[in-house]
VOVEX-692482 format. One record per residue (C-alpha): residue in one letter; x, y, z; residue number from 1. Coordinates in steps of 0.02 Angstrom, whole numbers, plus 32768, in hexadecimal, padded with zeros to 4 digits. Each point is the difference from the previous one (the first is absolute). Example, Ala and Ser with C-alpha at 12.3 -4.5 7.8 and 13.67 -1.06 7.14 Angstrom:
% VOVEX-692482
  type     u     v     w  seq
     a  8267  7F1F  8186    1
     s  8045  80AC  7FDF    2
***
This chain:
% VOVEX-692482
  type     u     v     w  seq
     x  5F43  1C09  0928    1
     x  7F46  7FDD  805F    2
     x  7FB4  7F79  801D    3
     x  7F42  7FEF  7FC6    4
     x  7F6F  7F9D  801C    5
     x  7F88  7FBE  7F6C    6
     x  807A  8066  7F79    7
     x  7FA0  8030  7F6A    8
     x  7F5F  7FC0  8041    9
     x  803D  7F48  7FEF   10
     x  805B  7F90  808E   11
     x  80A5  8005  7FA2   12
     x  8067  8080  7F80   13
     x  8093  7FF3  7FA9   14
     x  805A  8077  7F85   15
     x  7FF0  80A9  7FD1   16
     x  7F6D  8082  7FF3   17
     x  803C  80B3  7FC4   18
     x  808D  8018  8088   19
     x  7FC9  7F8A  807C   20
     x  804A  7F54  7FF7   21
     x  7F84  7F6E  8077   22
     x  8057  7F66  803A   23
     x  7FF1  7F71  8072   24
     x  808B  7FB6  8072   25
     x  7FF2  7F74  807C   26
     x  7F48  8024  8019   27
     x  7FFE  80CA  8006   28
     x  7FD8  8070  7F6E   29
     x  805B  8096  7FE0   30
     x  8010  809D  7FA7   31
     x  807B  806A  7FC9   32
     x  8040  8098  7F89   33
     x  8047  7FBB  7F69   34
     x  80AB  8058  7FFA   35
     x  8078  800A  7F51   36
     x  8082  7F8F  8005   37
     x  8094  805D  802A   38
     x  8074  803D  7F5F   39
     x  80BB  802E  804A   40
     x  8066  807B  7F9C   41
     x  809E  8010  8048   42
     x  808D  8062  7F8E   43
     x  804C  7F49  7FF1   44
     x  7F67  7F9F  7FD8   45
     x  7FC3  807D  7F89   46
     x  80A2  7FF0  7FA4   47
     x  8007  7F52  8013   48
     x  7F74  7FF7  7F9E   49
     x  803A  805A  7F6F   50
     x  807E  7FA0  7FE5   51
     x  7FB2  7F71  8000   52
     x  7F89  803B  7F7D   53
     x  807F  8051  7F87   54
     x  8057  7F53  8026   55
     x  7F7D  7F97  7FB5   56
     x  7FF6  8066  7F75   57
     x  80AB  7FE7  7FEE   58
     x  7FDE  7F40  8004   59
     x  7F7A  800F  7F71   60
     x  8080  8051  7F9A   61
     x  80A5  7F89  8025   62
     x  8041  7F9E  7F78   63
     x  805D  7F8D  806C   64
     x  7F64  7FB1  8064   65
     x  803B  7F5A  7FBE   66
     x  80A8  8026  8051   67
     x  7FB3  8033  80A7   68
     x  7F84  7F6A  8000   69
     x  80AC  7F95  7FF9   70
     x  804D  8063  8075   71
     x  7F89  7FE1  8058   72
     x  7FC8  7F53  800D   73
     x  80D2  7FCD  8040   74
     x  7FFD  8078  808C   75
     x  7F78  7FBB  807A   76
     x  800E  805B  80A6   77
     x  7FCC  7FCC  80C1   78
     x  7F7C  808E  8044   79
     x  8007  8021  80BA   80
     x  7FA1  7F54  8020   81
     x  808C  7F9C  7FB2   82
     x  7F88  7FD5  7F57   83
     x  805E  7FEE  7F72   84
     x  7F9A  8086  7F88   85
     x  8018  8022  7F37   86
     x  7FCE  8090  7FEE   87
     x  7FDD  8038  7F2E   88
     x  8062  8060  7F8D   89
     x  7F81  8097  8023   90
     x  802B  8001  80C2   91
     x  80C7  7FED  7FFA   92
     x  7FF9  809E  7F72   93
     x  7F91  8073  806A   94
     x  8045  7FC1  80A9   95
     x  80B1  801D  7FDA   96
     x  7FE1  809E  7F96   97
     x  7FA4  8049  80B3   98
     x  807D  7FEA  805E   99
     x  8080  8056  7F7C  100
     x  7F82  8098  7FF8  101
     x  7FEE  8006  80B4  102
     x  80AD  802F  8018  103
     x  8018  806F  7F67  104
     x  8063  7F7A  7F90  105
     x  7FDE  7FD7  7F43  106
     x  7F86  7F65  7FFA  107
     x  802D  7F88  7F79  108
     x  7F98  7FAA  7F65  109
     x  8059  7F64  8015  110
     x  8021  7F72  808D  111
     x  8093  8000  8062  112
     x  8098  7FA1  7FBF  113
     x  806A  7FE8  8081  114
     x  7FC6  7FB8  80B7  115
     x  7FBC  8070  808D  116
     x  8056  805E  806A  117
     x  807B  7FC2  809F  118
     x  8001  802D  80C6  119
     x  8064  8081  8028  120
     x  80B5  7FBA  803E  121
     x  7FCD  804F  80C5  122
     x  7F77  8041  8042  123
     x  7FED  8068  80AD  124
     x  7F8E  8063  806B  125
     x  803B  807B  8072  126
     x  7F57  806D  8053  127
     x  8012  80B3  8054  128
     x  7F81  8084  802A  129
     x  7F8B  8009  7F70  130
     x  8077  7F9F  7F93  131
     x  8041  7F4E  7FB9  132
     x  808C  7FF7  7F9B  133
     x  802A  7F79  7F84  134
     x  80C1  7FCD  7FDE  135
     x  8014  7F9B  7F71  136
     x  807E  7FA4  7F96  137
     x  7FCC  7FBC  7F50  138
     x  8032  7F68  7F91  139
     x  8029  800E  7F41  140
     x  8047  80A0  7F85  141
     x  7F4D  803C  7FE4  142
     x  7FB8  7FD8  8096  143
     x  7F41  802B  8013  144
     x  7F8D  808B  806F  145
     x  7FD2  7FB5  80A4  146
     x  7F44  8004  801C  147
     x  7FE0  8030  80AB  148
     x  7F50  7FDF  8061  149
     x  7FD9  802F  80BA  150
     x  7F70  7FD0  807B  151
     x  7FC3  807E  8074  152
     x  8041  7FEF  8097  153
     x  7FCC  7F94  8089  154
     x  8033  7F85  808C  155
     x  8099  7FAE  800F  156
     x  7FB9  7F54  8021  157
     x  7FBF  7FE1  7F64  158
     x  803A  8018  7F52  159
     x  7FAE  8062  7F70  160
     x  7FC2  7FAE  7F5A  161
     x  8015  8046  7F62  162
     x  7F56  8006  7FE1  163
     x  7FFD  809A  8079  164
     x  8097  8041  7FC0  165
     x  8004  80A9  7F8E  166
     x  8090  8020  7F78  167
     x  806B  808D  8044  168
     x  8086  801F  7F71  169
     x  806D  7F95  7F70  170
     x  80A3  803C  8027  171
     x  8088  7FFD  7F82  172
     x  8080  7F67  8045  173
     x  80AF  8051  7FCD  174
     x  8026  7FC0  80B8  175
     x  7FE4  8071  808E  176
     x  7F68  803C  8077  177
     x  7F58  802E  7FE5  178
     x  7F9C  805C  8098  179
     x  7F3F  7FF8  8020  180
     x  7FB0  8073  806E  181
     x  7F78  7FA9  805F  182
     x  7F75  806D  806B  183
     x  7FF3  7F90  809E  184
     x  8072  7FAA  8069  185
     x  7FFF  7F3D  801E  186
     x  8024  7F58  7FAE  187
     x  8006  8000  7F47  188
     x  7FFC  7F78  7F7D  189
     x  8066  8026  7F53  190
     x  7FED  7F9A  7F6A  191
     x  8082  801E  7F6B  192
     x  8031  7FAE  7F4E  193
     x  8064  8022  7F67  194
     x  7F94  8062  7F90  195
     x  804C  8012  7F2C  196
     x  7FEA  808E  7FCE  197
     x  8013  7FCD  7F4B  198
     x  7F66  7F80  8003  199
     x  7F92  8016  80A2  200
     x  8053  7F5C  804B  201
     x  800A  7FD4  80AC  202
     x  805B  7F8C  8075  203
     x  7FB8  7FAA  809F  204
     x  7FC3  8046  809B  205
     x  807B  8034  807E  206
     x  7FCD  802D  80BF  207
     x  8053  8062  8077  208
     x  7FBD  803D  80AF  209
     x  8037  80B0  804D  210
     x  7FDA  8069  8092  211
     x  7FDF  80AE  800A  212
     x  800D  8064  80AC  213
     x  7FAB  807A  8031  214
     x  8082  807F  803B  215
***
């Protein structure tokens, strides 16, 4: 970015010319190369968004919209800000059929009939070199996958949020362990829930702090 004086033959520009966009802040006028806005294309995002487009085809062609809608407007849900949200008939199909896709499981043409998915019974974190293992007990006969999320690692004095948390696996919860390996050592945050593998349901947010040494 430069800055100019008398841009464009006038005491003030703003916007773009060809690849050069003017502008004005607190007084000085700028320029600058107008760059594309950046397009990421990750292996998951690009497969995110299939899904979500062979989803909402899906949704065009469901004959139980009315169902969902229903389905729907009892099941409000608290977002990370504690608002109560109700989300549409649309949203619960495709969000519950991503996260079935996602890990590999049937998704389902119509809403859930039974309630969402329970904490597992115990939870603990046990970190080595390059590792964290999960040991787990679980509650019911058909007890769900755990959905497990993990910051990256940082300092011990503060703890992560799960908005910088990235899904690491959904374990199947027959009761047992589940190990992640992690690149760096340090303090790590993990955040796990039931996850049904027969409807895309999931329980509440659990969170667990670990450490992982370095030797």
């Amino acid at each position: 970015m430069a800055k100019v004086t008398g841009p464009l033959h006038s005491s003030e520009a703003r916007g773009r010319v060809g690849g050069i966009v003017y502008n004005t802040n607190r007084g000085i006028s700028t320029c600058k190369a107008k760059k594309a806005p950046a397009q990421p294309r990750s292996a998951l995002q690009l497969k995110i968004r299939a899904i979500t487009v062979s989803l909402i085809q899906a949704w065009a062609a469901n004959t139980h919209q009315a169902d969902w809608n229903a389905w729907a407007t009892a099941h409000p849900y608290v977002d990370g800000m504690g608002n109560m949200i109700r989300a549409s008939g649309a949203n619960w199909f495709c969000g519950l059929n991503t996260r079935l896709a996602l890990a590999g499981l049937p998704l389902v043409a119509t809403p859930p009939v039974v309630p969402g998915p329970l904490a597992p019974a115990t939870f603990s974190l046990v970190g080595t070199v390059h590792t964290i293992t999960a040991t787990f007990t679980v509650v019911g006969t058909n007890p769900p996958f755990l959905d497990i999320w993990l910051t990256p690692a940082h300092s011990k004095g503060r703890q992560g949020k799960i908005e910088e948390a990235r899904h690491y696996s959904y374990p199947a919860t027959t009761g047992g362990t589940a190990v992640v390996t992690v690149g760096l050592p340090g303090h790590y945050t993990v955040f796990v829930r039931g996850f049904s593998e027969v409807d895309g349901q999931v329980g509440l947010w659990e969170r667990y702090e670990v450490d992982v040494p370095a030797t």
